[in-house]
C-alpha positions in Angstrom: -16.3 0.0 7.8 -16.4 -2.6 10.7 -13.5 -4.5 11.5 -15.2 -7.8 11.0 -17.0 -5.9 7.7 -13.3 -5.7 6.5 -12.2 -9.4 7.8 -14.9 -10.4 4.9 -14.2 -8.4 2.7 -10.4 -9.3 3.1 -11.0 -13.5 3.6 -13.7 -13.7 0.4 -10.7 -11.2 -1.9 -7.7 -14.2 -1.2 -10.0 -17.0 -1.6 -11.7 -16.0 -5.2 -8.3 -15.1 -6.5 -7.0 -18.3 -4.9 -9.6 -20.2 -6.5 -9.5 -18.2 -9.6 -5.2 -19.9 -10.2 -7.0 -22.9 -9.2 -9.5 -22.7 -12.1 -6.9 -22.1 -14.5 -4.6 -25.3 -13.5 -8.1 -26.8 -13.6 -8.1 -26.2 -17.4 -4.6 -26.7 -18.2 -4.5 -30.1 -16.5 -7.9 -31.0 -18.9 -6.7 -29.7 -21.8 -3.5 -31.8 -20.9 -5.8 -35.2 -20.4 -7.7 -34.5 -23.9 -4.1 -34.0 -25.8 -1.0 -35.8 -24.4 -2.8 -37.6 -21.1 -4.3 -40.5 -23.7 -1.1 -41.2 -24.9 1.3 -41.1 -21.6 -1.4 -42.5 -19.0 -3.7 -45.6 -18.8 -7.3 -45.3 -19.4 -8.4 -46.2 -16.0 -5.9 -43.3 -14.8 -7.1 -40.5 -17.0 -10.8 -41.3 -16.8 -9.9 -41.0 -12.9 -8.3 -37.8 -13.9 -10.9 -36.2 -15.0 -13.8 -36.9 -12.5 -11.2 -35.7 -9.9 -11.3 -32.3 -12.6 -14.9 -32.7 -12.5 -14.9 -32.6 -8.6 -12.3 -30.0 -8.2 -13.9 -27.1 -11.0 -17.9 -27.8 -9.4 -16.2 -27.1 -5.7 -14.4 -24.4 -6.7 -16.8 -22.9 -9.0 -19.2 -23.2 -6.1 -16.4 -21.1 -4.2 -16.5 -18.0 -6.1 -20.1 -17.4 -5.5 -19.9 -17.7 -1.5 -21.5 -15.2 0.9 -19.8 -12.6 2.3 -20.2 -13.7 5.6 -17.0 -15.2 7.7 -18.4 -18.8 8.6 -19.2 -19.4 4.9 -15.9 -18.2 3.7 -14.4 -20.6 6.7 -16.2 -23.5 4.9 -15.5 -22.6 1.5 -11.9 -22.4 2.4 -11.6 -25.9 4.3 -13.5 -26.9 1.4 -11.4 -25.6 -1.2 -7.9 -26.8 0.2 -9.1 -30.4 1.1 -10.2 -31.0 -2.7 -6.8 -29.2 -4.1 -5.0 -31.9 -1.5 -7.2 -34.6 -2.7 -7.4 -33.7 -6.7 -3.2 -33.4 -6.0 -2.8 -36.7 -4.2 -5.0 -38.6 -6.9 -2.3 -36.7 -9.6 0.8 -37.7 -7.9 -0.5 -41.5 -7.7 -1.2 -42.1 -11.2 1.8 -40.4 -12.6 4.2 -42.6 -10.0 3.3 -42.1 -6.6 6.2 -40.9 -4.3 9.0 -40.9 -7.0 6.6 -39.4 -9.5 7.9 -35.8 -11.1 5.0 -34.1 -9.5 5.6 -33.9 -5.9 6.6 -31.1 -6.3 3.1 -29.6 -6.5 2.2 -31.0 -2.7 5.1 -28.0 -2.2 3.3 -25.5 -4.1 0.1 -26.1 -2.7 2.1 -25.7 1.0 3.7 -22.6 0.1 0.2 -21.0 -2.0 -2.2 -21.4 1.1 0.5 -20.2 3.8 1.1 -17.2 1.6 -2.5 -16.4 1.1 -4.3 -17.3 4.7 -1.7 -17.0 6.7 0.1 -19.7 9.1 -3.1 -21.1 10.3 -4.0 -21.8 6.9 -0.7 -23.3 6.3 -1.5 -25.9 9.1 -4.1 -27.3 8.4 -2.9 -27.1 4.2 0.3 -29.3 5.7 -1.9 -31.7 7.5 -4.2 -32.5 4.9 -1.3 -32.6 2.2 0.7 -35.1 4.9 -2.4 -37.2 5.3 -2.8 -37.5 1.1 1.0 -38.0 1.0 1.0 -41.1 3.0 -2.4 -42.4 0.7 0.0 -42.0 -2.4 2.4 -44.2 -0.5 -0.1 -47.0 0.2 -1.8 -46.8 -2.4 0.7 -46.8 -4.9 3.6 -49.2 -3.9 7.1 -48.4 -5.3 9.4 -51.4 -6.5 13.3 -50.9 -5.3 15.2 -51.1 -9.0 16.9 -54.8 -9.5 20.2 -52.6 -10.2 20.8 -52.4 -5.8 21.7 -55.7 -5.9 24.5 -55.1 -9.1 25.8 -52.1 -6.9 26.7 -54.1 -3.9 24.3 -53.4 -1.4 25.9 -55.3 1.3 24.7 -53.4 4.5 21.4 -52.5 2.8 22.2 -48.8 3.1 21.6 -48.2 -0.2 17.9 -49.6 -0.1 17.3 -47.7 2.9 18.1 -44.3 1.4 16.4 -45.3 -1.7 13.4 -47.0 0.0 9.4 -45.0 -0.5 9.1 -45.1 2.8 12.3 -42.7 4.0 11.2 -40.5 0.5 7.7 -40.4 2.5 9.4 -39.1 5.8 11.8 -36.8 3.3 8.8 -35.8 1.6 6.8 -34.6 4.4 9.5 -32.7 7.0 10.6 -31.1 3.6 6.7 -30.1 2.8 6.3 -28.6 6.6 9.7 -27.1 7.0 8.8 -25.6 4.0 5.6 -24.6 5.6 7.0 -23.1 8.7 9.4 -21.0 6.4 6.9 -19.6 4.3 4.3 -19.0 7.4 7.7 -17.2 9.3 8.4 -15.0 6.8 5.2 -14.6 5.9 4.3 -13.2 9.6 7.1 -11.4 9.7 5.8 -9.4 6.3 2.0 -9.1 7.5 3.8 -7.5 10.9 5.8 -5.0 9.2 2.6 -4.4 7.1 0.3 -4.1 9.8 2.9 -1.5 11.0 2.7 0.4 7.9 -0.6 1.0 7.9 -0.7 1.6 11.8 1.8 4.5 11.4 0.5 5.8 8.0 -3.2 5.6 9.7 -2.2 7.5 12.8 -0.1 9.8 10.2 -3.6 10.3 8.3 -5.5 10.8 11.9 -2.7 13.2 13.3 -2.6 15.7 9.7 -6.1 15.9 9.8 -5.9 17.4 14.2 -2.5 19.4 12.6 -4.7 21.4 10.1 -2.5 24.8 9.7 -5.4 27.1 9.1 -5.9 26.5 12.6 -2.5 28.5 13.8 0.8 28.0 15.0 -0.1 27.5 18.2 -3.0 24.7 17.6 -0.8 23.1 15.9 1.7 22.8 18.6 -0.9 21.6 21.0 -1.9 19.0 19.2 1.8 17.9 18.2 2.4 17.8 22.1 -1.1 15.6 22.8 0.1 13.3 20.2 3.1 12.5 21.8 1.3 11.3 25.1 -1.8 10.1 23.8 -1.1 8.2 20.5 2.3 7.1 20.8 2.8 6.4 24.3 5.3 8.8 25.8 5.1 10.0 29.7 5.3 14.1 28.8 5.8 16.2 25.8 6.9 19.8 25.3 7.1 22.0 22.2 9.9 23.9 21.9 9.4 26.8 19.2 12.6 28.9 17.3 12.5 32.5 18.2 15.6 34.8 18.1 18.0 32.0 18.3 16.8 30.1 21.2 13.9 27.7 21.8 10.9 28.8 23.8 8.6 26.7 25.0 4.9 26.8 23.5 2.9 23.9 24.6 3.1 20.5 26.8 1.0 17.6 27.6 1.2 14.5 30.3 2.5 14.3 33.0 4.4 16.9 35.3 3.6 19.8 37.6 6.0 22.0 35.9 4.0 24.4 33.3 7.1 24.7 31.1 4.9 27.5 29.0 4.4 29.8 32.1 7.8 29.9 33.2 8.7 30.9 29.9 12.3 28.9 30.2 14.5 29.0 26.7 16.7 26.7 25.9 19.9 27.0 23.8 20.8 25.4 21.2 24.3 25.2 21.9 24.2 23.0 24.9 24.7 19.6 24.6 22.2 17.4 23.9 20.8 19.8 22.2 23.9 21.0 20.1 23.8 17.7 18.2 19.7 17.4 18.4 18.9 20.3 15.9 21.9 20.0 13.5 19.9 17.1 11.8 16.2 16.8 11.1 14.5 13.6 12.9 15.1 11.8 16.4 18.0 11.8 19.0 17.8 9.6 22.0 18.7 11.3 25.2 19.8 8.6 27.7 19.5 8.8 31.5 23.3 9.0 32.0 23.6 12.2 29.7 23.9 15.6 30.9 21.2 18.0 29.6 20.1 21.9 30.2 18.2 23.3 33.4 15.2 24.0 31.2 14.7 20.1 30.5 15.2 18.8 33.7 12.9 20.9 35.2 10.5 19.9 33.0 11.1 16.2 32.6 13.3 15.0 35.8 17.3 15.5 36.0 17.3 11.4 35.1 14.2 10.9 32.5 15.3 9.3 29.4 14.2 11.6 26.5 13.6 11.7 23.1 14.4 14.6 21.2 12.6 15.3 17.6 13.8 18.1 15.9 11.8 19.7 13.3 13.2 21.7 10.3 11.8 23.1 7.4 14.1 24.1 4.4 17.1 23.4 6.3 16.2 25.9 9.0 15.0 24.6 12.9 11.8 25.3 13.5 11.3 23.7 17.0 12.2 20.7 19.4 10.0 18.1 20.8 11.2 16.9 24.2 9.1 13.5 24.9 9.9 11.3 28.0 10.1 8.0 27.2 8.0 5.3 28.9 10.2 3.2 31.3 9.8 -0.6 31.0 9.5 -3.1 33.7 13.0 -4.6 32.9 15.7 -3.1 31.1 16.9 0.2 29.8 14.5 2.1 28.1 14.7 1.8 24.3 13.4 2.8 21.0 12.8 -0.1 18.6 13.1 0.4 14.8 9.1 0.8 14.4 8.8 3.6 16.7 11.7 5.1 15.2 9.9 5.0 11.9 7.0 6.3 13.5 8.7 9.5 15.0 10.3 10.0 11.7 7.0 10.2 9.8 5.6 12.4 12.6 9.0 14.9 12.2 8.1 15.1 8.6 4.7 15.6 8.5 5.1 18.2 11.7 7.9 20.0 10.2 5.5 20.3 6.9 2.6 21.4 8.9 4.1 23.4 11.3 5.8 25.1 8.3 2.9 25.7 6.9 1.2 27.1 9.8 3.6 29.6 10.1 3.4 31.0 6.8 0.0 31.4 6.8 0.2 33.1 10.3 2.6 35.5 8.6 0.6 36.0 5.3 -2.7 37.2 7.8 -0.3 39.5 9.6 0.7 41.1 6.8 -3.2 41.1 5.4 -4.0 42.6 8.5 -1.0 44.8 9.2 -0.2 48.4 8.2 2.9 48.0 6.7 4.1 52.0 7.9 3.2 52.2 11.6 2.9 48.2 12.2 -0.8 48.9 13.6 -3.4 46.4 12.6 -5.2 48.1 9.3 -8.6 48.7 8.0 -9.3 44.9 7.2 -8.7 43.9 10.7 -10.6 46.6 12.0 -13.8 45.8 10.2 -13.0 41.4 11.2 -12.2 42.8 15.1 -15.1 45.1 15.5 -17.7 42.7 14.2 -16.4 40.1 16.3 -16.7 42.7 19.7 -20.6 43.2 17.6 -21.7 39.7 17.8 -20.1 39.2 21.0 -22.2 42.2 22.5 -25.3 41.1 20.7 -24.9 37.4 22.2 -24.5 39.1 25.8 -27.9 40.6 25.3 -29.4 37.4 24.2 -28.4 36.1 27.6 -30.0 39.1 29.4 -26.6 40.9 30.1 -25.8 44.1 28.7 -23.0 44.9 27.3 -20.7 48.9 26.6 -18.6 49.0 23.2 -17.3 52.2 22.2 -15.5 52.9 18.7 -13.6 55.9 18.4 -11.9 57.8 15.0 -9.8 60.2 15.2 -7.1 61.8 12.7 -4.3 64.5 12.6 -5.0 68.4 12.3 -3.3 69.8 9.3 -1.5 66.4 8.6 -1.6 67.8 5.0 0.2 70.6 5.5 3.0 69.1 7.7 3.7 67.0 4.5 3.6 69.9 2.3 5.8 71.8 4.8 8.3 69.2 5.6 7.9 66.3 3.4 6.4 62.6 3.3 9.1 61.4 5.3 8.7 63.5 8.2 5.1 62.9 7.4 5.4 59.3 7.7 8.1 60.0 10.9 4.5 61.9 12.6 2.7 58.4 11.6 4.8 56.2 13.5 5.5 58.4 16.8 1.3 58.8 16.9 0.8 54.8 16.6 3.2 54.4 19.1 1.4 57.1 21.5 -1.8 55.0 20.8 -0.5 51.9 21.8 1.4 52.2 24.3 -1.7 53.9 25.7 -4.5 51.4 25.5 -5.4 48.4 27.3 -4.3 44.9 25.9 -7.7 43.9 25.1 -8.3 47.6 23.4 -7.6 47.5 19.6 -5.5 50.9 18.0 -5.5 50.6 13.6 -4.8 52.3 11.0 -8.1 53.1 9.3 -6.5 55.7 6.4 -4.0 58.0 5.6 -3.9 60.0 8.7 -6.7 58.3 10.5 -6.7 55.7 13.1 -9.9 53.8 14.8 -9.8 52.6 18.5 -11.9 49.9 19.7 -12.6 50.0 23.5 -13.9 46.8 24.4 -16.4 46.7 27.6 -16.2 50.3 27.6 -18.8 53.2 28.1 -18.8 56.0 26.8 -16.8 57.9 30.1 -13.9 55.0 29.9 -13.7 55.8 25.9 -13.7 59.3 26.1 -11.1 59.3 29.2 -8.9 56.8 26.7 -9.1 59.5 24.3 -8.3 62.9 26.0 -5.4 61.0 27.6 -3.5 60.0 24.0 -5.0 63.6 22.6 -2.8 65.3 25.4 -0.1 62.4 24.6 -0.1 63.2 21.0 0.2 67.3 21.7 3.2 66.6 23.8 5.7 65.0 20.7 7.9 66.4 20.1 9.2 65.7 15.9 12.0 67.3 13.9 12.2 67.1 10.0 14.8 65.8 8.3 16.5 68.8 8.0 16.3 69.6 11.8 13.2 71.7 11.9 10.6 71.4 14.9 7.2 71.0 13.5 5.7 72.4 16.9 2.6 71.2 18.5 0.5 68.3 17.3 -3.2 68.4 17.6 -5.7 65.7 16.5 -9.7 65.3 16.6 -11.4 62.7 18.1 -15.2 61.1 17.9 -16.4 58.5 19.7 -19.4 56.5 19.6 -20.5 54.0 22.3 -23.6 51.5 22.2 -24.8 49.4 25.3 -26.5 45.6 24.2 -27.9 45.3 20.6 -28.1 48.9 19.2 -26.0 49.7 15.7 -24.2 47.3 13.9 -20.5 47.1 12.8 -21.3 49.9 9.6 -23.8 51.9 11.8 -20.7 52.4 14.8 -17.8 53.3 12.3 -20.6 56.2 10.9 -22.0 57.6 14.0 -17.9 57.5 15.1 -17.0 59.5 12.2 -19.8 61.9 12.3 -18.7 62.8 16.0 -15.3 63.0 14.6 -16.4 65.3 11.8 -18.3 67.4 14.6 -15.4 67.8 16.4 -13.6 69.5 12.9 -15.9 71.9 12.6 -16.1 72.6 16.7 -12.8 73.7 16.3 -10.1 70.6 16.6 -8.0 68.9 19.1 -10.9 68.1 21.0 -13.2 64.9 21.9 -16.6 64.5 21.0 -19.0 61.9 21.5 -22.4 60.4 20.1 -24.7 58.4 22.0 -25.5 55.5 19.8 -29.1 55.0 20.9 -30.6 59.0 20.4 -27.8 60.3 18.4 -26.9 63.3 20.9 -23.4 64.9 20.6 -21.2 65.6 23.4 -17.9 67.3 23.6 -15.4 66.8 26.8 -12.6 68.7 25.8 -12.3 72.7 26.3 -11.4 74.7 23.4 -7.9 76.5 23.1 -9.4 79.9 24.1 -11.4 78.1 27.0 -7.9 76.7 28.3 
């Protein structure tokens, strides 16, 4: 919706239930001329009444069936307060003129159209009620009582105070005083409201960018953009909790320091921080207070700061370290609006980043092997069709591209567990996942496909890289050297390996894990503790490792 679209719809809402009270004091004040009226009022006065109840129901009648459109709602609005001022004056004259009971109602109209359209409105609503003011007045003279005389009205004070004319002035400063109050306060509400619906709108804006499903570190990136970009400040870093101190995770704005990449921490026991993370919300960090190497490298020895410590169940989760803007004149400040702004952020953030978290540790442990600490068979099958597609789109683009998958399991595992029992069993687990990755590349993948089998996935690697890979942790897993619990040495450790390797689109995700594990089972029956390989295109088997009598 448009902003002039909601202007309409906003002007036409406060005039129709304007005119809708208006109605209704309509009615009352011609139920009141058909009962009572004929009996307190002249003819001539009620009669004049009534066509002035006439006038005032047909305009705003007319009112409530106005366009949605701004100039007509303009017009209907002028029109609308000029015949309530009019239909009021004519009600004030016949029932007294300025010392009749009803002024009181030039007031109420004041106070109704300042509250409804604003100070503007309440203008113009004064003005027109001033100008029917002083037509009650002159048109309906008020006699001073004979009594003033009897009193002793010798200076002719007593006149003068109780003279129509100074009840006129009276009248009218009272009506716009009244007028300015009401439009005052009145601002002053529709500010704090605009506010409101600022923060609550950039709250709504920021959740939706904070969406946890997107990861810890997403999240953090965005909190630190939103700092700069929505609310103003000159730099922003994210601080995250790990092991007791606060590492740094993200940034945005200004600054040639990249707080991430030099990986500074910052403790928590340091002042300002010390006081910063006992309390969940904002700290002001002025340009006179000491503060940690980490920060002023990051945001200048003498930047003021803001500090917005998140928690979550009474535990820290991390530190936002903002820069405040400095103003022209003055010390820089934080008003009680932006303070009310960073405190919604902290509490959405804290909620989100919370969040985040957990579900980054509930896919861990989908995705982790809860023994060895390897990534398991689920995140093997989501990894390797990732490396799939990836390969597939490569060769879309002309480019071809080596992926090699590789199974390979322990010889006799069952009988080591027979032998010496499920914990040194589990004990031969751990020490072989560790072989395996502390073997492979970072962007190679070691899991735990089953019992005593593991799958490697050698990205951008042919079928020579793979099979190198491979004889290098086979030799690494024959050289542990495991006791049992009771102090036993369970000798030599073997294990048989089959790789499979495919260059641009060949097998799929299903098609590499079988043509893996029928080089794997190849290599059982060849003997064990060797390597063999399949080529993925023509299904030939290879072996690269010497048999025991051959060495």
């Amino acid at each position: 919706m448009s902003a002039t679209t909601s202007d309409e719809t906003g002007r036409r809402s406060r005039l129709q239930a304007v005119t809708v009270g208006r109605l209704l004091a309509n009615l009352l004040l011609l139920v009141y001329l058909s009962t009572l009226g004929t009996d307190l009022l002249d003819p001539a006065g009620v009669a004049l009444l009534r066509a002035v109840a006439a006038v005032h129901l047909a305009v705003n009648g007319l009112a409530l069936l106005t366009p949605r459109r701004l100039p007509a709602l303009a017009f209907a609005t002028e029109a609308t307060v000029l015949t309530d001022a009019a239909a009021i004056a004519v009600l004030v004259a016949v029932t007294g003129g300025v010392a009749s009971p009803l002024t009181w109602l030039l007031f109420a109209e004041a106070v109704a159209v300042t509250l409804v359209f604003g100070w503007n409105g309440g203008v113009r609503a004064a003005a027109m009620l001033t100008l029917a003011l002083v037509w009650i007045h002159r048109a309906t003279p008020v006699a001073l009582p004979d009594a003033i005389d009897a009193l002793g009205d010798r200076d002719g004070s007593l006149a003068l105070a109780l003279s129509p004319d100074l009840r006129v002035v009276w009248l009218g400063l009272g009506m716009w005083a009244v007028t300015a109050l009401v439009g005052f306060l009145n601002g002053v509400a529709e500010r704090d409201l605009r506010n409101w619906l600022t923060d609550l709108n950039m709250l709504r804006q920021v959740t939706r960018e904070l969406d946890p499903r997107l990861g810890v570190d997403r999240v953090c990136d965005t909190l630190a953009t939103t700092m700069v970009d929505r609310l103003g400040y000159r730099g922003a870093v994210v601080w995250m909790m790990r092991d007791v101190r606060l590492h740094p995770v993200a940034q945005a704005g200004r600054g040639g320091v990249d707080a991430v990449g030099e990986a500074a921490e910052l403790s928590t026991v340091v002042a300002p921080l010390a006081d910063a993370v006992q309390r969940h919300g904002v700290t002001l960090v002025r340009r006179s207070e000491a503060r940690p190497g980490p920060l002023q490298r990051v945001h200048g020895p003498g930047a003021p700061l803001v500090l917005l410590s998140l928690h979550a169940e009474g535990r820290l989760l991390a530190v936002v370290s903002a820069e405040v803007p400095r103003p022209l004149f003055g010390r820089p400040s934080l008003r009680g609006s932006e303070l009310r702004r960073l405190g919604l952020l902290a509490d959405e953030a804290s909620l989100l980043l919370d969040n985040a978290r957990l579900q980054a540790e509930l896919r861990a442990l989908a995705t982790t092997d809860g023994l060895t600490g390897l990534p398991n068979h689920r995140f093997l099958q989501q990894r390797l069709g990732e490396e799939v597609a990836r390969v597939e789109r490569a060769a879309a683009d002309g480019e071809r591209r080596p992926l090699s998958v590789a199974l390979f399991d322990l010889d006799f595992f069952k009988k080591v567990n027979d032998t010496y029992g499920h914990p040194t069993g589990d004990a031969v687990l751990v020490a072989v996942a560790r072989a395996a990755d502390g073997l492979l590349r970072t962007s190679d993948v070691v899991c735990r496909y089953g019992g005593e089998e593991f799958a490697l996935v050698f990205v951008d690697a042919d079928a020579d890289r793979a099979v190198h890979a491979c004889e290098r942790l086979r030799e690494a897993i024959r050289a542990l050297r495991i006791t049992s619990e009771d102090g036993r040495d369970l000798g030599t450790l073997t294990a048989s390996f089959g790789v499979a390797t495919t260059i641009g689109p060949g097998l799929d995700r299903p098609g590499l894990i079988a043509a893996a594990d029928e080089a794997l089972y190849a290599a059982k029956h060849a003997g064990r503790d060797r390597v063999m390989h399949i080529d993925a295109v023509d299904d030939r088997l290879a072996t690269s490792t010497s048999t025991p009598e051959e060495r």
